[in-house]
GUDO-327086 format. One record per residue (C-alpha): x, y, z. Coordinates in pm, whole numbers, padded with zeros to 5 digits, always signed. Layout:
<atoms>
XYZ/...
</atoms>
This chain:
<atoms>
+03025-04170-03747/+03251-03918-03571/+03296-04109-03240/+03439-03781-03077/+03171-03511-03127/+02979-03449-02813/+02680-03612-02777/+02471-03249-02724/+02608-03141-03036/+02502-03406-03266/+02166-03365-03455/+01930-03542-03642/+01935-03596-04027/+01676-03804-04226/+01712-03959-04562/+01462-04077-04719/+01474-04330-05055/+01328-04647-05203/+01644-04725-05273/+01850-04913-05008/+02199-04854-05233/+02075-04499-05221/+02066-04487-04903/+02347-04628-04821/+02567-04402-05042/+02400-04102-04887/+02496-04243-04494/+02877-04293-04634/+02882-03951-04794/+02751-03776-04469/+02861-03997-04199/+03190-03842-04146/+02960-03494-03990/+02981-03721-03694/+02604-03669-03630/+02304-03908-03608/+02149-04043-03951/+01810-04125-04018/+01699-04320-04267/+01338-04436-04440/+01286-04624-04714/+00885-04392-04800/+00702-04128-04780/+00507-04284-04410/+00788-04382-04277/+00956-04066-04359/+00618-03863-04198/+00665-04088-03895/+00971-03998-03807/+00898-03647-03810/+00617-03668-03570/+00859-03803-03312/+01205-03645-03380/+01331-03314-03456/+01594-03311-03776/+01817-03022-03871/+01774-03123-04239/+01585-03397-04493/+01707-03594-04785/+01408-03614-04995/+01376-03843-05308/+01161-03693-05530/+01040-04003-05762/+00919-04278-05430/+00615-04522-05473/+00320-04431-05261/+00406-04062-05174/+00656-03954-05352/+00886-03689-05257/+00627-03369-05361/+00371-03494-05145/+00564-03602-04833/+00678-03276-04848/+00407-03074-04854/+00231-03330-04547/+00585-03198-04381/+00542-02856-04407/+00153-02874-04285/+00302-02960-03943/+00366-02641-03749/+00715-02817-03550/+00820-02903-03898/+00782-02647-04076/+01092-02451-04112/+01297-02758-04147/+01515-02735-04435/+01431-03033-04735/+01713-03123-04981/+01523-03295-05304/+01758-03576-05433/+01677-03663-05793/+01886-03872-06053/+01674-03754-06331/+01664-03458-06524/+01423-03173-06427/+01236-02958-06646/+01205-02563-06525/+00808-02637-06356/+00953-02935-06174/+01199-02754-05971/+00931-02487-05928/+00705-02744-05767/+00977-02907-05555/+01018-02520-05435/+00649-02413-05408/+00603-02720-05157/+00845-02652-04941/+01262-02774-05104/+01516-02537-04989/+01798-02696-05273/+01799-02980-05534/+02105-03262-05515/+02137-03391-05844/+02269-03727-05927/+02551-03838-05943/+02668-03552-05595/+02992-03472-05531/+03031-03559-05169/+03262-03262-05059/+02978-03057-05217/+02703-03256-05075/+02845-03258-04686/+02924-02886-04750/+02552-02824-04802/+02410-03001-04507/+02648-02843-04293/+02548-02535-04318/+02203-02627-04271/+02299-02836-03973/+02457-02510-03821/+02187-02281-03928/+01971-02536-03710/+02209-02554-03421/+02192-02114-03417/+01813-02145-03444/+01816-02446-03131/+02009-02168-02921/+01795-01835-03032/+01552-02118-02895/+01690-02189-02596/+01778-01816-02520/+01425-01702-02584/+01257-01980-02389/+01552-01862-02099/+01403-01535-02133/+01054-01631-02132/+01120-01825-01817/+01234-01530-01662/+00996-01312-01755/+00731-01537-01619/+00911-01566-01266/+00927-01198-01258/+00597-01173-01382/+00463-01445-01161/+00662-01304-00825/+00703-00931-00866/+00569-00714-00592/+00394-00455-00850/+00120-00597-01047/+00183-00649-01367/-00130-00643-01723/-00217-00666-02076/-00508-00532-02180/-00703-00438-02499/-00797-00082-02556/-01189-00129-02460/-01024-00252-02083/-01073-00633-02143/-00807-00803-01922/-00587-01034-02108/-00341-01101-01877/-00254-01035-01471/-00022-01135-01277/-00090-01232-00905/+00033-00957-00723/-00228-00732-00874/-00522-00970-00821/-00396-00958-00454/-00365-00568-00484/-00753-00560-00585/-00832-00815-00327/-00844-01161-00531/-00698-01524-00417/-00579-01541-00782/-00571-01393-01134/-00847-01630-01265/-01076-01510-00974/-01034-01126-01137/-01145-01262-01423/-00854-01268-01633/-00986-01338-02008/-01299-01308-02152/-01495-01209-01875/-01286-00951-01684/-01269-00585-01757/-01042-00318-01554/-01349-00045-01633/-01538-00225-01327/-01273-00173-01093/-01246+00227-01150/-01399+00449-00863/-01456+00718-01098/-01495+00680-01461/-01317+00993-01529/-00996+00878-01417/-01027+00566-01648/-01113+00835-01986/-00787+01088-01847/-00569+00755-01822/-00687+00634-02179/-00665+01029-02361/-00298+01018-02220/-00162+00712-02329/-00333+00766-02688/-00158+01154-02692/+00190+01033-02574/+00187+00644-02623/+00273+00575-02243/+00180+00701-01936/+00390+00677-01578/+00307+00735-01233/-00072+00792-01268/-00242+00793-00940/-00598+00670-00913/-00857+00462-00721/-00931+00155-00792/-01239-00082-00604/-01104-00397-00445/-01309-00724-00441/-01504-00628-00125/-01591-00265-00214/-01276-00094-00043/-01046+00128-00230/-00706+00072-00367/-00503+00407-00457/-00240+00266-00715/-00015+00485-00948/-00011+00323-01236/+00236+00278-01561/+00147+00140-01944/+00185+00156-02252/+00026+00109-02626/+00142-00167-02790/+00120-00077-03153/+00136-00339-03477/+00354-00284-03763/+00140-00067-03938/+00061+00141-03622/-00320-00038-03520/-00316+00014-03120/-00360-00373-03001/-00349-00371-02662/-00182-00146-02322/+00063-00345-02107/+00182-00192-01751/+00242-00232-01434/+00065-00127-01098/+00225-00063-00753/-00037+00008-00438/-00001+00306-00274/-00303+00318-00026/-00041+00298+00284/+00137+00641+00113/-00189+00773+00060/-00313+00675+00397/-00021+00884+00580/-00050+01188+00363/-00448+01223+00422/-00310+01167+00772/-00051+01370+00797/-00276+01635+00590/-00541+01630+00875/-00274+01620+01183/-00152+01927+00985/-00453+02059+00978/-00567+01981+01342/-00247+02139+01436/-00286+02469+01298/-00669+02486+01419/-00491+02358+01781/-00248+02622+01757/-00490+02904+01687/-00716+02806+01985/-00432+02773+02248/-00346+03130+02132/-00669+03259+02180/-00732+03054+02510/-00412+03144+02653/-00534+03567+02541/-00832+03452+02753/-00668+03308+03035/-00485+03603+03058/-00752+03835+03016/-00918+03643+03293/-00653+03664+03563/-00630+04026+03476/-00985+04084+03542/-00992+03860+03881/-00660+04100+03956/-00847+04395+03910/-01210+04338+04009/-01097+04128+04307/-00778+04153+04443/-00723+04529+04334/-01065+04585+04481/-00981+04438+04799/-00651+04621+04824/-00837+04916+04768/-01017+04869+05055/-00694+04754+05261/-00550+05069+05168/-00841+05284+05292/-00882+05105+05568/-00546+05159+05659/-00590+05534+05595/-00849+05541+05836/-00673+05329+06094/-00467+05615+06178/-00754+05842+06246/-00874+05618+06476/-00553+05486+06662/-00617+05505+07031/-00996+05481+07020/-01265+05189+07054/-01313+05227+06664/-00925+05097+06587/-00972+04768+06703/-01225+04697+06505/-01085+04879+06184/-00808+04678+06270/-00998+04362+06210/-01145+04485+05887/-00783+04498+05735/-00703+04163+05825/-00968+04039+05686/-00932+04211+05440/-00549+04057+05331/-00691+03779+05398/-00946+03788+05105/-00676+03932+04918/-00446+03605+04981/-00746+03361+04935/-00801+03526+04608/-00409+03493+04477/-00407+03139+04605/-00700+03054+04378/-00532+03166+04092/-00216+03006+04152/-00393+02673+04184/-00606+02700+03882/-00232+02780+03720/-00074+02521+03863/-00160+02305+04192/+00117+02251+04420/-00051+01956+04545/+00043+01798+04185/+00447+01839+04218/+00413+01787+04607/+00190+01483+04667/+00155+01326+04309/-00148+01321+04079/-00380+01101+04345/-00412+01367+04587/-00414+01637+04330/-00731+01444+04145/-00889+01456+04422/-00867+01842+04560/-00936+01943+04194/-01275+01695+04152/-01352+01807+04486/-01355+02141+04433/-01528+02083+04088/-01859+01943+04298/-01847+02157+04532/-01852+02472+04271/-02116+02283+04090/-02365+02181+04351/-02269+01829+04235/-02275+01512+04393/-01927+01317+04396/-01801+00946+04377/-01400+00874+04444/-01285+00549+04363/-00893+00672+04278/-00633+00383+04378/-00363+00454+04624/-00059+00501+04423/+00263+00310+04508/+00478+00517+04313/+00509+00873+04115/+00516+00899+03740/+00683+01134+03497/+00617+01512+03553/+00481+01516+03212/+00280+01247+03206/+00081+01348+03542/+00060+01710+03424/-00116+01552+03090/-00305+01330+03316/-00441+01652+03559/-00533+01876+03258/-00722+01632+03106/-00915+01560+03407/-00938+01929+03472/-01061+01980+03091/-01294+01754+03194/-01436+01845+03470/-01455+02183+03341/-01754+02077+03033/-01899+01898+03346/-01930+02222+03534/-02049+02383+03205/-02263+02233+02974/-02301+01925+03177/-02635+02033+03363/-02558+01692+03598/-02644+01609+03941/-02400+01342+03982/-01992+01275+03918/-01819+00995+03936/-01411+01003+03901/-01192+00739+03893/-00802+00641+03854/-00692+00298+03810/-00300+00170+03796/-00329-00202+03666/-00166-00415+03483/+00140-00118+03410/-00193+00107+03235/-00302+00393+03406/-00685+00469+03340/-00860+00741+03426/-01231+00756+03408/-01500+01053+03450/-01843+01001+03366/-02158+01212+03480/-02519+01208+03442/-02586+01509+03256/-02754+01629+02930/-02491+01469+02705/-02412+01541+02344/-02341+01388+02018/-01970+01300+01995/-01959+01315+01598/-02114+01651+01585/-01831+01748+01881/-01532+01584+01759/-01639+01768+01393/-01647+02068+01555/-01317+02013+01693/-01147+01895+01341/-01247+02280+01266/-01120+02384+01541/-01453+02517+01692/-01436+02328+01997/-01100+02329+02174/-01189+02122+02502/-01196+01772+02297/-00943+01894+02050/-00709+01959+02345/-00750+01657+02560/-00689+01457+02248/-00376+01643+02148/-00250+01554+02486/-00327+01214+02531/-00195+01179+02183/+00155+01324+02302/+00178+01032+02598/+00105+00769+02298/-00211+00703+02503/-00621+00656+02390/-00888+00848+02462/-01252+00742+02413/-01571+00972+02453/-01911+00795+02498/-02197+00982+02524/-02526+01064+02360/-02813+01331+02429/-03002+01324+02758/-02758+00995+02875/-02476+01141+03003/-02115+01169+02936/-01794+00920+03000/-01511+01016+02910/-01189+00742+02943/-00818+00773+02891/-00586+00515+02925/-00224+00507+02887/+00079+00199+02843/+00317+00321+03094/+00618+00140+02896/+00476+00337+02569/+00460+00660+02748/+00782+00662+02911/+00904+00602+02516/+00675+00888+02398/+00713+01174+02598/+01036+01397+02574/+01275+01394+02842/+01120+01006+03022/
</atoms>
């Protein structure tokens, strides 16, 4: 043997002969190869051998006792790891034309006739020694590349399937039995039993995904919903293809699937802010066209009314100068202005209250619930925390409006006796709380009126506590009453609003 070949290059021959001198001769003609020889003296001991080791090439002899070389042949070829392996038939006797076609039909690759040149003979197990070593590596390379299709299949992110064209699964990997909500692929029902049709929200989608990978043989990027374990929906886009045999019969689809409910999630979202938005947008306009027509009419039905009067007063003031009469014309005026100033004051505060930049949003609560009962005939409950410090101008102007928005549907459609308002600085949250015992309402109906921008008090107050990154919950139900509560993370709204 040829000591210096590596060891992981050497392979495995067998010869097999009755004949220990064969034998012999055939171990001396191949030895220098350098790799490992076999030998068996039958047909068994030849078949037992091959159950247990893998050889690049056989030595047959055809005539053996027991099974001779035809038969241990054909037993060799039966077995599916021994199949391919090349057989040399060794013979010392002449062969007639159906011989050598029965030494072929069973399985010989080449005939070595007796008495073998040895250059000749090692020649010809060479090269079937290095065809074997080529086929060992396409083996090792493919079972490389099956390894690593398996880890990417086994540890991708997308999920990966095979299925057949009716929807039977035949293979998932686990990312998309977590995707529909199962621990593992055999829990989807990978196999037999499990069928991708049962996971489609609408059939259609399933009959659109199947007419376009028939048409163009693949399809990419097709967005659908699918039902997850417990009866929520997945949106996935999905990616396959036919897999077609030789003669072009469609045998299965294989793809991939990547969940996109998060992407989906956001755009619905980002659809309905949108939406919201414009129907916000629309209603400030037409409040603000309102508000203004409203101060003009309080301008002229009440202040220009008054200064009417102020002006004929003062007209007849100096008719009258010198007489009993001008004091007490004199009198009317001032009153008079004084109407006039009450009036202008009233609409500065329902603008803007100075109490709000001047003694913080406390006191400012306060004068504006206040003044809310009073209106209203209604009777009030304070419980409003004395304040240690002032917050940001913006978040105590959302904080008053709200309130004032508020207060404003109590005064309206409340039809309440009682009002309770509260503010609360704990735990760095600010919470502000107004509740009432009035008719109520049904918050679905309200906040579905809002979403079509038919109601702009709830729309609005969420809008704004929305901007201060605070919450904002409405509680109320027919003939129960109303609470309305808004709190706010003072470390999240300082990060929220615009100039904090």
């Amino acid at each position: 043997m040829n000591d210096h070949m590596p060891a992981d290059e050497r392979v495995n021959i067998l010869i097999v002969d009755d004949r220990p001198s064969e034998i012999l001769a055939l171990q001396a003609c191949l030895d220098p190869l350098g790799h490992n020889l076999v030998s068996a003296s039958s047909g068994m001991e030849a078949l037992r051998h091959v159950l247990t080791t893998d050889f690049a090439v056989i030595l047959l002899d055809v005539n053996m006792p027991g099974l001779d070389g035809y038969e241990t042949a054909t037993v060799i070829r039966e077995r599916d790891e021994s199949r391919n392996t090349p057989i040399l038939f060794v013979t010392a006797t002449a062969m007639t034309s159906s011989e050598v076609m029965k030494g072929y039909v069973v399985g010989a690759v080449d005939y070595v006739l007796e008495p073998y040149t040895p250059e000749v003979l090692r020649w010809k197990v060479g090269v079937f020694v290095e065809l074997h070593k080529a086929r060992q590596r396409l083996k090792g390379q493919l079972r490389r590349s099956e390894e690593k299709y398996r880890d990417i299949f086994m540890n991708a992110v997308e999920g990966i399937f095979q299925s057949t064209p009716d929807g039977r699964l035949l293979e998932v990997n686990p990312a998309l039995a977590r995707i529909l909500g199962y621990a593992t692929p055999a829990e989807l029902g990978a196999g037999a039993e499990g069928n991708v049709l049962r996971s489609y929200v609408h059939p259609q989608s399933r009959e659109e995904f199947t007419r376009r990978l028939e048409a163009a043989g693949e399809v990419r990027g097709f967005e659908t919903e699918l039902r997850r374990k417990d009866g929520s929906v997945a949106w996935v886009a999905m990616s396959a293809r036919a897999a077609r045999s030789e003669s072009g019969e469609l045998l299965s689809y294989e793809g991939t699937l990547v969940d996109i409910t998060e992407r989906k999630l956001a755009e619905q979202a980002l659809k309905h802010y949108g939406e919201r938005l414009e129907s916000l947008t629309h209603q400030l306009i037409q409040a603000r066209e309102n508000e203004q027509h409203r101060i003009a009419r309080e301008l002229h039905d009440e202040v220009g009314q008054v200064l009417t009067v102020v002006g004929f007063d003062l007209h007849g003031l100096q008719k009258t100068e010198g007489t009993p009469a001008f004091a007490e014309r004199l009198e009317d005026c001032k009153r008079s202005v004084k109407r006039a100033i009450d009036q202008v004051r009233n609409l500065a505060l329902d603008l803007r209250p100075t109490l709000l930049d001047d003694f913080g949003l406390g006191p400012a609560l306060k004068w504006c619930a206040t003044r809310a009962a009073d209106r209203a005939g209604l009777a009030l409950d304070l419980a409003i925390d004395e304040l240690e410090q002032r917050f940001s101008g913006d978040l105590e102007t959302i904080i008053y409006r709200v309130a004032q928005e508020a207060l404003t549907n109590v005064m309206r459609h409340a039809n309440a006796t009682q009002l309770r308002v509260e503010l609360h600085h704990r735990n760095a949250e600010l919470q502000l709380v107004i509740s009432d015992n009035g008719a109520g309402f049904d918050v679905a109906a309200a906040e579905e009126r809002a979403a079509r921008g038919l109601s702009l008090g709830l729309l609005g107050m969420e809008e704004r506590v929305s901007l201060a990154g605070g919450q904002i919950e409405v509680e109320s139900a027919p003939s129960h009453g109303t609470v309305v509560r808004v709190r706010f993370q003072l470390e999240r709204a300082a990060h929220t609003l615009p100039g904090t």
